[in-house]
C-alpha positions as CSV (number, residue, x, y, z in Angstrom):
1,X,-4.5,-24.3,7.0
2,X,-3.8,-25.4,10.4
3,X,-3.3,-28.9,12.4
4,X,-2.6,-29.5,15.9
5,X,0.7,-31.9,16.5
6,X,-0.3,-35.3,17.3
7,X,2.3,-35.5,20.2
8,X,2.0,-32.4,22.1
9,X,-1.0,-30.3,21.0
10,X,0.8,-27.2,19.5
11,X,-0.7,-25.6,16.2
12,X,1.3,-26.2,13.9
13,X,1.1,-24.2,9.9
14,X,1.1,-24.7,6.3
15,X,4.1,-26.7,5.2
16,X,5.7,-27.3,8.2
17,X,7.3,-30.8,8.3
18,X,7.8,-30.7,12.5
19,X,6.8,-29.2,15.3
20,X,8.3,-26.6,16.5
21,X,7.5,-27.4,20.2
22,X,8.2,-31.3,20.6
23,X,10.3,-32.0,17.2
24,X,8.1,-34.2,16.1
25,X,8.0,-35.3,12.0
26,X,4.2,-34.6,11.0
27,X,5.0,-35.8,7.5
28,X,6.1,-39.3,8.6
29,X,2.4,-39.7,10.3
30,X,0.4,-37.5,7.3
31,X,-0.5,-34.7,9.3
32,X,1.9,-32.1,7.2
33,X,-0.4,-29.4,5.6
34,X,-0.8,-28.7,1.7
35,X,-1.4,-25.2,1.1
36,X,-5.0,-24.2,1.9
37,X,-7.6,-22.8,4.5
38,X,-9.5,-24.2,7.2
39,X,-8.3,-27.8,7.5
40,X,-8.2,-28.0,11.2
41,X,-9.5,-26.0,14.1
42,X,-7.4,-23.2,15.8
43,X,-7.6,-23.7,19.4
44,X,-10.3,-21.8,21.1
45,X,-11.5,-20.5,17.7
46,X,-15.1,-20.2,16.4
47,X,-15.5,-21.3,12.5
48,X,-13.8,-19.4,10.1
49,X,-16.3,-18.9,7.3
50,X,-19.8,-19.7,8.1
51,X,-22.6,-18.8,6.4
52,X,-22.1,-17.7,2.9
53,X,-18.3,-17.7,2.8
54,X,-16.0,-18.7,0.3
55,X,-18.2,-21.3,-1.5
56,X,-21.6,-18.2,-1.7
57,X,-23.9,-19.0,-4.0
58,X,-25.8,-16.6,-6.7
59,X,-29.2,-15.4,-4.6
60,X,-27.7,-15.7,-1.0
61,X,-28.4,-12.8,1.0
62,X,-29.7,-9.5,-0.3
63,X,-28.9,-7.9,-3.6
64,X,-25.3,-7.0,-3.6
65,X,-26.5,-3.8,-5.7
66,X,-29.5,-2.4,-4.3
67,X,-29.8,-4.3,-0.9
68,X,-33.1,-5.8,-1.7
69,X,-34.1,-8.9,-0.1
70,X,-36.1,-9.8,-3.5
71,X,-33.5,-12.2,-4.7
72,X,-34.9,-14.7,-7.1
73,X,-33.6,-18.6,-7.0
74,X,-32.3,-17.6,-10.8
75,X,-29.8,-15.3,-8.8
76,X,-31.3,-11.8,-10.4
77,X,-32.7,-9.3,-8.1
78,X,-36.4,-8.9,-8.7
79,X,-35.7,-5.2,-7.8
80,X,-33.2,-3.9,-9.8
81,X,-32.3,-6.9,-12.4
82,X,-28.4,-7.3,-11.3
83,X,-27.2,-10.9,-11.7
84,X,-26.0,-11.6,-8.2
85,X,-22.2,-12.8,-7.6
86,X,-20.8,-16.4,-7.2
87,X,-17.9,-17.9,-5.8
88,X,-15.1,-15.3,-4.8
89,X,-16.7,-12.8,-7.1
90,X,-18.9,-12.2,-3.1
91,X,-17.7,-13.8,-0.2
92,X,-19.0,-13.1,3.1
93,X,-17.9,-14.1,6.5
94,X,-18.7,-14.2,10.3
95,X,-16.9,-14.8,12.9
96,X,-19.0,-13.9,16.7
97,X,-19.5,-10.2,16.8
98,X,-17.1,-10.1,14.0
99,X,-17.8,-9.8,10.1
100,X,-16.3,-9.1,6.4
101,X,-17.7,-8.6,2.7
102,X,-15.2,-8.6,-0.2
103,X,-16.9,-7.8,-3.8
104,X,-15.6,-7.9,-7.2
105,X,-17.1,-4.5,-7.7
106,X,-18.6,-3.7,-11.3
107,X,-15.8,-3.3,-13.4
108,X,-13.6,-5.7,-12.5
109,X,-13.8,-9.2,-14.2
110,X,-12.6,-11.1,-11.0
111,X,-12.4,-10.5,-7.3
112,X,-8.4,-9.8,-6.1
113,X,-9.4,-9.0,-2.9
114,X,-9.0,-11.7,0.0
115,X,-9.5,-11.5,3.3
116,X,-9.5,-13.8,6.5
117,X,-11.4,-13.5,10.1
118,X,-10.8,-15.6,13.1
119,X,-11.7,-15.6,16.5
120,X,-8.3,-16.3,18.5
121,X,-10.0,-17.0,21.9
122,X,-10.2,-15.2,25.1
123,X,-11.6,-11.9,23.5
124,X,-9.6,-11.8,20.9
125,X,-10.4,-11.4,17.2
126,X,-8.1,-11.5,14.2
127,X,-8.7,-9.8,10.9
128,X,-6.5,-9.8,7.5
129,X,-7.6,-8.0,4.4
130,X,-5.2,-8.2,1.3
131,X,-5.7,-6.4,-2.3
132,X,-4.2,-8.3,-5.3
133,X,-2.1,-5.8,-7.5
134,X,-4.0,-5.4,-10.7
135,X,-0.9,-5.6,-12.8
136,X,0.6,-8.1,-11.2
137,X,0.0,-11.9,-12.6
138,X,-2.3,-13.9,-10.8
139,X,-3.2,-11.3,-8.1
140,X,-6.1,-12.9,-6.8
141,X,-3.6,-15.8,-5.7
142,X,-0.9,-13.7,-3.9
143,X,-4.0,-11.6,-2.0
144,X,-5.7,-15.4,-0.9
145,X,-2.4,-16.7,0.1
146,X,-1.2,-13.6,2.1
147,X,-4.4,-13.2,4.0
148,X,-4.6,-17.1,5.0
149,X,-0.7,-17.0,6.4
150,X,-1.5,-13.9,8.1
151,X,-4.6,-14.5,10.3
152,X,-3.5,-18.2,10.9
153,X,0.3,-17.1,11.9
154,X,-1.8,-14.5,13.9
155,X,-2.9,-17.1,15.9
156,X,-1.0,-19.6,16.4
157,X,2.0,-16.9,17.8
158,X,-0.8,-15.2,19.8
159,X,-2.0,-19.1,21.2
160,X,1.6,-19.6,22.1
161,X,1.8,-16.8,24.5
162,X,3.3,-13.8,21.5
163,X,2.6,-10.2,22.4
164,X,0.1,-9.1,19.1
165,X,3.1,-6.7,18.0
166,X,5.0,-9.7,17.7
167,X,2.8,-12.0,16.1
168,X,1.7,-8.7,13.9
169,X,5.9,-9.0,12.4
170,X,5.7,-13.0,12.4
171,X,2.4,-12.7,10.1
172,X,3.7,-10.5,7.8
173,X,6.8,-12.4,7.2
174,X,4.9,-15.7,6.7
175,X,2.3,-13.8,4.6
176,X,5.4,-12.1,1.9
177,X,7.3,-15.6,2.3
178,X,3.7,-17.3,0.8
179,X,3.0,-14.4,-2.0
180,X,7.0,-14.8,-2.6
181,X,6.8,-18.4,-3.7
182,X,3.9,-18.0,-5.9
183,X,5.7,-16.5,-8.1
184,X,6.9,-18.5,-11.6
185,X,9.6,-18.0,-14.2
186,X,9.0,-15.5,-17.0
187,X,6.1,-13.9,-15.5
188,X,5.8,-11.1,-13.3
189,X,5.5,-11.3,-9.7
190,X,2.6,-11.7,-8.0
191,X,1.8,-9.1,-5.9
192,X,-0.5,-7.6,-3.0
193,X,-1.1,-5.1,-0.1
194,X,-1.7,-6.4,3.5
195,X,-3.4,-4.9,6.9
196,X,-4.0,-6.9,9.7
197,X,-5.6,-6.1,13.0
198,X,-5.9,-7.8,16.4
199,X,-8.3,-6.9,18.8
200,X,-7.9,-7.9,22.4
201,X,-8.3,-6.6,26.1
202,X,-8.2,-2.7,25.8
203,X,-5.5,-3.2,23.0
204,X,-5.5,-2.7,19.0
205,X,-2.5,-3.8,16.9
206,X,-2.6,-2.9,13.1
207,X,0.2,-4.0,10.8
208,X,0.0,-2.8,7.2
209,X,2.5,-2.8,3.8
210,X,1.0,-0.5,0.9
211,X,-1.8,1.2,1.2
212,X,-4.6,-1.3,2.1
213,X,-6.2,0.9,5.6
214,X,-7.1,0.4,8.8
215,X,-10.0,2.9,11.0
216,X,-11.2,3.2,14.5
217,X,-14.4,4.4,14.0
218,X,-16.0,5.8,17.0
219,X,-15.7,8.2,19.7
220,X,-12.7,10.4,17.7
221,X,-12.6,8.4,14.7
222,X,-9.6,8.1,12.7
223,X,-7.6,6.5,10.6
224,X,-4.7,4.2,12.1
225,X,-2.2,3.7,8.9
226,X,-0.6,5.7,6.1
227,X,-0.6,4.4,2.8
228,X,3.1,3.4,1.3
229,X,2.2,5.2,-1.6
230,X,3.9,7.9,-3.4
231,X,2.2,11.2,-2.0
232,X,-1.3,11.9,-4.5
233,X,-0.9,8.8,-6.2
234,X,-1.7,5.0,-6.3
235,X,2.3,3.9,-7.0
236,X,2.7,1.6,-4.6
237,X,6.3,2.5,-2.5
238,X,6.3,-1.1,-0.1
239,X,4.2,-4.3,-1.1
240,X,4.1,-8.6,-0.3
241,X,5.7,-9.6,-3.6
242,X,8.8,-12.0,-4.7
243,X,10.0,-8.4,-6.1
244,X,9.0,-6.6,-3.3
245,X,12.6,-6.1,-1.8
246,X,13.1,-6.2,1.9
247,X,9.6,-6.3,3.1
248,X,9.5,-3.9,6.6
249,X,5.9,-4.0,8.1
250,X,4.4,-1.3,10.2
251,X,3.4,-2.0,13.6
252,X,1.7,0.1,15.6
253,X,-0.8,-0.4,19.5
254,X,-3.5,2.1,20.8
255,X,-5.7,2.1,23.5
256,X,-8.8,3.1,24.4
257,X,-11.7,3.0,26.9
258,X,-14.7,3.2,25.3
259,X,-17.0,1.6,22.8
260,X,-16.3,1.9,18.9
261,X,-15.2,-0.5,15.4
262,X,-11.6,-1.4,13.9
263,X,-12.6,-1.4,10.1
264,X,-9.8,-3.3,7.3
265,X,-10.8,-2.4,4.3
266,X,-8.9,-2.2,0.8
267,X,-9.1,0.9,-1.8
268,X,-12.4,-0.2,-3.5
269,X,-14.1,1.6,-0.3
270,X,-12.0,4.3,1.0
271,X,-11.1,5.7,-2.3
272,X,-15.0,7.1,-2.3
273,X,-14.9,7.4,1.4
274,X,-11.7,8.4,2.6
275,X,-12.9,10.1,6.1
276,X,-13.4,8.5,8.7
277,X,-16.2,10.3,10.1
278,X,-18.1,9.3,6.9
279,X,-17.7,5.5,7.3
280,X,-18.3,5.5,11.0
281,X,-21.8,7.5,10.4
282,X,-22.3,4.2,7.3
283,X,-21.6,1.3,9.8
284,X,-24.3,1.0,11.7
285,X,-26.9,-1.9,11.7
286,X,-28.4,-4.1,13.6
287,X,-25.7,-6.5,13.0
288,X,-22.2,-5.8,11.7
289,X,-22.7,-8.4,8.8
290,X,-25.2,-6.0,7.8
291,X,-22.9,-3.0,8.5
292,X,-20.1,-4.2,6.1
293,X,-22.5,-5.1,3.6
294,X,-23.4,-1.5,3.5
295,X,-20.3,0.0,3.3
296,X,-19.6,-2.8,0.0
297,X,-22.8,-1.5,-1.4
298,X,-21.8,2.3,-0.9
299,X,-18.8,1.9,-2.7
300,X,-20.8,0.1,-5.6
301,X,-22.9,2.6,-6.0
302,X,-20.4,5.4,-6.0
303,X,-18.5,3.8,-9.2
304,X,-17.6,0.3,-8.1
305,X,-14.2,0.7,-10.2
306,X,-12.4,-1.5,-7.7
307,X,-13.1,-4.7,-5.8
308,X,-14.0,-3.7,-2.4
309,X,-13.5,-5.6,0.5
310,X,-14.9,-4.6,4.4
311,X,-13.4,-6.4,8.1
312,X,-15.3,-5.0,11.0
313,X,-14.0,-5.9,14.9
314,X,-15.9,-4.9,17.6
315,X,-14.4,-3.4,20.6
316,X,-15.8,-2.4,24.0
317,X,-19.3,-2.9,22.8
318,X,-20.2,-3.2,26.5
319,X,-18.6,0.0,27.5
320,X,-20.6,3.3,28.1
321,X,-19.1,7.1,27.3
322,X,-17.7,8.0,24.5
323,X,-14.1,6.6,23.9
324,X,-10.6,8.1,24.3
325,X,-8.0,7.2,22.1
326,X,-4.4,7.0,22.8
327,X,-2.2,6.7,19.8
328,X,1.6,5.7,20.2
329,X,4.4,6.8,17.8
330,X,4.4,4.4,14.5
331,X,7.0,1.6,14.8
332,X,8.3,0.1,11.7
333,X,10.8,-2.8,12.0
């Protein structure tokens, strides 16, 4: 949740009790933030979940299943008889060029999967997905709370004049401080994976702890992270968690000059499509809403055993040839 300081303008986040900028007390005046999403406007920013977003409803959009547009107003698909999603169970947002789906998938009971998109002004676009750890308490929590302190830390550093692979560090701080205080006596901790990317100028910055991914799918797709997991397993090595140790993000920039799509995604889709290759040939569409969609739906229909979530960022749509990627060494901090 965001605010702007009465005195001086700045953005100020979740929590804070003054600004940073001016020193002045918002919680004399009221404007200090309870946790949450949305509350105020980031500067230069477009909405942060039009259309469906976090509040869908059962028979929005086409079948979640099949794709079918022959959604009924009783929310079962007149094609193949699934009961369409509510609430967080499907969530779909758009942001500009920008868009995400996160699913609950068909086996799970409940969507721990979160993600966040907001356009950060000037060209650039900010996207966060987050996976709740399954046997972790209250997962669905520490992924929602991650992904919000992420993308809104994301901008406010990057409105404030940042370089991304600083805000990237600052995000992921606030994002394990948030999933950090969730957690309550006697219970274990709530936990989740983060990836974030900022797109801007001819720049991508991806951060990532565990083994949610990022892609450039294009000219010489690839993927841009590597999982902390233990090698040929799901045992997560580095996670956002109040037991999570020292958390120590990775950073890392890359260039390019031609057209192509930075795609966040958690397991639920790469686990049945781990190449890139494979998932740039899937997202295409007219739109990209449409795009991510597809990719949810692939994953569905190849098992669904995990919730599946899908963040696709534009970049150089307007460019011609076929892009070449540089990729710097990894930095870790």
């Amino acid at each position: 949740m965001t605010a702007t300081c009465p005195v001086c303008g700045t953005l100020v986040l979740t929590g804070e009790a003054f600004c940073e900028q001016c020193g002045h007390d918002l919680t004399a005046s009221g404007e200090g933030l309870a946790a949450g999403f949305g509350a105020g406007p980031v500067p230069g920013a477009g909405p942060v979940v039009p259309g469906t977003g976090a509040a869908a409803v059962r028979g929005t959009g086409p079948c979640t299943a099949c794709g079918s547009a022959a959604v009924g107003p009783d929310g079962y698909c007149e094609n193949c008889g699934m009961l369409q999603p509510s609430g967080r169970d499907h969530v779909e947002v758009e942001v500009e060029t920008s868009a995400g789906v996160s699913d609950r998938g068909l086996r799970h009971s409940k969507n721990g999967d979160a993600m966040a998109l907001l356009d950060a002004g000037e060209g650039t676009v900010v996207g966060v997905v987050c996976d709740g750890v399954s046997t972790s308490s209250r997962p669905e929590e520490a992924s929602q709370a991650a992904a919000d302190a992420a993308a809104l830390t994301l901008a406010k550093r990057l409105a404030e004049g940042d370089d991304a692979e600083t805000a990237t560090r600052e995000a992921v701080a606030m994002a394990a401080r948030a999933v950090a205080a969730a957690a309550r006596p006697g219970e274990d901790a709530p936990a989740c994976t983060y990836v974030s990317g900022v797109v801007a100028g001819r720049q991508v910055t991806v951060g990532w702890v565990g083994d949610s991914r990022a892609y450039w799918l294009g000219g010489q797709s690839a993927l841009l992270t590597v999982d902390d997991a233990a090698p040929g397993t799901h045992m997560l090595t580095a996670w956002l968690g109040a037991d999570a140790g020292e958390v120590v993000p990775h950073v890392r920039t890359f260039t390019t000059d031609g057209p192509g799509l930075v795609l966040l995604c958690s397991d639920g889709l790469w686990n049945y499509y781990p190449e890139p290759e494979a998932l740039s040939a899937a997202a295409t569409d007219d739109t990209l809403l449409a795009a991510a969609r597809r990719l949810v739906r692939m994953a569905n229909e190849a098992g669904g055993h995990d919730n599946i979530t899908v963040v696709l960022i534009p970049f150089g749509q307007g460019d011609r040839g076929e892009a070449t990627v540089v990729f710097p060494k990894e930095r870790s901090d």
